[in-house]
N, C-alpha and C positions, 0 to 999 in steps of 0.2 A: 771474785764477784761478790757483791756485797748481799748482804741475806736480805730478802724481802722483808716489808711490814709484818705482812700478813704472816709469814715462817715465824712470827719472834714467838719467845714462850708469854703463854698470857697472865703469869704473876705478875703481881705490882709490887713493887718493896718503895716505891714513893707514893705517896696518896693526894690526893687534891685537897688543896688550902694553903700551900706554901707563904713568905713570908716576901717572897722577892719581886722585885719592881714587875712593873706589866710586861709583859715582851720580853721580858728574860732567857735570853741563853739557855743558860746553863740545867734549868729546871728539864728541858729539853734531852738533853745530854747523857743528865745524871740519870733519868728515868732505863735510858737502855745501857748504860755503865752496869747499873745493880743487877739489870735483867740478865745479862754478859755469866756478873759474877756468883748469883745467887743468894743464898740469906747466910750462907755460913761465911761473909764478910765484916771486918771489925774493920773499921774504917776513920783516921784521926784526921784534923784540919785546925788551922788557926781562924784567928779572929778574921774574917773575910764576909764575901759574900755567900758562900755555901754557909755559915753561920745565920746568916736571916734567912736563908732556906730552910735549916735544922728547926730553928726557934728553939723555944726553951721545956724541960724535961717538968711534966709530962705530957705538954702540949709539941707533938712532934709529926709531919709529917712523913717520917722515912721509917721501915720497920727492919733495922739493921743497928747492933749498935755503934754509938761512935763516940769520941774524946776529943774536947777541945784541950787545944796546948795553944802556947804561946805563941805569937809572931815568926819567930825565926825558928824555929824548932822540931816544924811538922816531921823529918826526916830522922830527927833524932828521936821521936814520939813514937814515928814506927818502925824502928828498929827496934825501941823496948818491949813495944807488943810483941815481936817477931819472936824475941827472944825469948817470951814469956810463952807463948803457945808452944815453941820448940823444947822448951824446959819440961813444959805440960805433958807432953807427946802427942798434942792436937794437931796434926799435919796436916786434917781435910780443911785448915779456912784459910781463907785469903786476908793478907794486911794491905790496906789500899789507903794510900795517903793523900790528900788533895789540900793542893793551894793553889791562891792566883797569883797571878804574876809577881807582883809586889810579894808576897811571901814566900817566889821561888828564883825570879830574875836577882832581885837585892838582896833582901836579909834573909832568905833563904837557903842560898848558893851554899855556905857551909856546911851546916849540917848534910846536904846532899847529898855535894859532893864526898862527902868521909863517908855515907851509907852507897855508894856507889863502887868508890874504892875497894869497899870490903866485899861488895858483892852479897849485901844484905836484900835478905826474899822479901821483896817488897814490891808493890805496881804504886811507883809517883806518878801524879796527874799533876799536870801544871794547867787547870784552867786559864786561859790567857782572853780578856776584854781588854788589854791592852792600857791599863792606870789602876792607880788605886781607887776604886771605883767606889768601894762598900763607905771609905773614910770622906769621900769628895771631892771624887775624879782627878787627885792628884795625879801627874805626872810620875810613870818608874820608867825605867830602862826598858821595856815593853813600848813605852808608846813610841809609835813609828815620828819621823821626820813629818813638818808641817801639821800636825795636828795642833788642836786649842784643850787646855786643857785650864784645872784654878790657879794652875800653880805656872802658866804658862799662858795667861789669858790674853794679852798683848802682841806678844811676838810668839808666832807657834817655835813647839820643840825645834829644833834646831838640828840635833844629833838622830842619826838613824836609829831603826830598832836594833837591839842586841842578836844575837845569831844562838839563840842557847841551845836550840836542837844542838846546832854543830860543838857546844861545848858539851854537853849531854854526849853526845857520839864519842868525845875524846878520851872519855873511860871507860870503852869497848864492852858496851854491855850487848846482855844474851838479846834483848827488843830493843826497839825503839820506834814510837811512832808517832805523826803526826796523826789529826782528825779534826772535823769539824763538826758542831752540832746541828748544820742543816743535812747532815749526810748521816743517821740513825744508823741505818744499815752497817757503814763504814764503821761508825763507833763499837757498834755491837761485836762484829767480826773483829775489831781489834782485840777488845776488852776478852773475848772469849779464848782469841791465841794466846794473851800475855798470861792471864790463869794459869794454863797450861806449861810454862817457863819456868825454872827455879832463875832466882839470883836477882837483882832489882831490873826491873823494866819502867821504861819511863816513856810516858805517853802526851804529848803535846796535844793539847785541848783548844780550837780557837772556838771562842764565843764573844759572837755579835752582842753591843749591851746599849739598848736603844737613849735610856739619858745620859750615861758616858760618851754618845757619838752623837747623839744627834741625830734621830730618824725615826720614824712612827712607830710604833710596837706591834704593829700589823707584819713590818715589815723584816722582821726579824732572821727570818728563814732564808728570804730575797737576799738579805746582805752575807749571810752566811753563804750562800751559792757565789752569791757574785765575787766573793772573795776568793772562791776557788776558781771559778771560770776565767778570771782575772790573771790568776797565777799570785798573785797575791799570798795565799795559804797554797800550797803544794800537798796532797795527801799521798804520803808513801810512810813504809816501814823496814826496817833495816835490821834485818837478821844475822846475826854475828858478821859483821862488815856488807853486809849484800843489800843492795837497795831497790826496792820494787815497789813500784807505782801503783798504786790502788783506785780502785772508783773513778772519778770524772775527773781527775788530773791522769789516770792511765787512758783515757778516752784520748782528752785534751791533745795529750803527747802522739798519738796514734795518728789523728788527726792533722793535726799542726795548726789546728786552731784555737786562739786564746783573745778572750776579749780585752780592748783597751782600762787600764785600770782606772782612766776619768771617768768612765758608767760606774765603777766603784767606790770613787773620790766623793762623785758631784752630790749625793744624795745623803752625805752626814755633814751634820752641820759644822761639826772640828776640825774641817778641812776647809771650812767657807774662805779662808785668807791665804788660798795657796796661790799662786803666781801660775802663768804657763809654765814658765821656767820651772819651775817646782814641781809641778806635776810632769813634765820631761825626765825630770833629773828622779823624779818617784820610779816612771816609767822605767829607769834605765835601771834602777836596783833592781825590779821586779824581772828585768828580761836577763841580767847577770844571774839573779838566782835560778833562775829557770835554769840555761842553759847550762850550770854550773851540775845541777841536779839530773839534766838529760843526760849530762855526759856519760856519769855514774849509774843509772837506773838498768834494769832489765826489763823493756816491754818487746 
């Protein structure tokens, strides 16, 4: 069961004034991440949008420190931390490493993957808005089929989304999870078991990103549910091979009710050139992953 609002601890380690567009995700998110992990977190990221969220030193509003590194590198950034606190003999903080999609579906996948390998203490977040949002909504291996993006503005993507949970899963790590930032709760509850884990964990983050998609800033939280109600995003976590369903996708499942993912579609605008056909053929990914995922789950 996911922790109430009102249950969370009432420290702040983000503070108001951030840097990132209205309606933003991720600000959302990150607020109950820190609150999860507490202030004794050192925390690296590339050049992204968590980067206009940071702003610049001394004008900052998060009260944790953290390191920018390079594009592709985030994974290798904190492995050095890791090794540096372990050297130290600081064992009480957490290394928590964040990037978006583009600096974890593409140029990221390496270094990951070798701190994965190794079984390096580390919690990655792969905040996912699905493009490269921060540089100008380019197109990465994240955006799903039929979407409009600059780099795609004509003819939508073409190619489905990448499946990286499931290559994530294929280095049999101690966590894994997905989450959403309309679901606090869920986020908090995750963040607070992977603390608690040696060896890297890795957390799939979807966030809704109102002018990369196309939809009012108001509505921010709306599209983050509807993506799970959808089935769209699936919230579960997968404990050395075991798969359990979390929050309103273990509801969902219980139930047997999931909403059509055209209430999903209809109301971003990156999706305005999608065909019936195409939203059929959307539908039919979304009800494979489903049932791919009931098979396996424990509810």
């Amino acid at each position: 069961m996911s922790t109430a609002i009102l249950d969370l601890p009432e420290e702040e380690y983000i503070m108001p004034g951030t840097r990132t567009c209205a309606g933003c995700g991720l600000p959302i998110a990150y607020r109950y991440i820190l609150k999860a992990l507490g202030p004794k977190t050192i925390m690296t990221h590339p050049a992204c949008c968590l980067t206009i969220l940071h702003g610049i030193y001394p004008k900052t509003p998060i009260a944790i420190n953290a390191v920018n590194n390079t594009f592709a590198s985030t994974a290798a950034s904190a492995t050095g931390l890791a090794a540096g606190l372990k050297a130290t003999g600081r064992n009480d903080f957490t290394v928590l490493a964040m990037a978006g999609d583009g600096g974890t579906f593409d140029m990221g996948i390496q270094a990951l993957s070798g701190a994965a390998e190794r079984g390096t203490d580390i919690i990655y977040v792969c905040y996912d808005n699905e493009a490269y949002m921060n540089t100008g909504v380019q197109r990465s291996s994240a955006t799903p089929s039929g979407a409009m993006t600059t780099t795609t503005p004509f003819i939508p993507k073409e190619q489905p989304k990448k499946d990286f949970v499931q290559i994530m899963e294929a280095h049999h790590l101690p966590y894994l999870a997905t989450a959403c930032s309309a679901y606090p709760g869920d986020v908090y509850n995750k963040f607070l078991k992977a603390r608690e884990i040696k060896g890297t964990r890795f957390i799939h983050l979807a966030v809704p990103c109102p002018p990369g998609w196309g939809f009012p800033t108001k509505d921010t939280v709306k599209l983050g549910r509807l993506s799970v109600e959808t089935g769209v995003v699936v919230l579960y976590e997968v404990v050395r091979g075991a798969l359990q369903l979390t929050g309103k996708s273990l509801s969902m499942a219980r139930s047997g009710r999931k909403k059509p993912v055209e209430d999903y579609l209809k109301i971003q605008g990156r999706f305005k050139k999608m065909t019936a056909e195409q939203i059929a053929d959307f539908q039919r990914q979304v009800d494979e992953r489903w049932e791919q995922l009931m098979a396996r789950a424990e509810f």
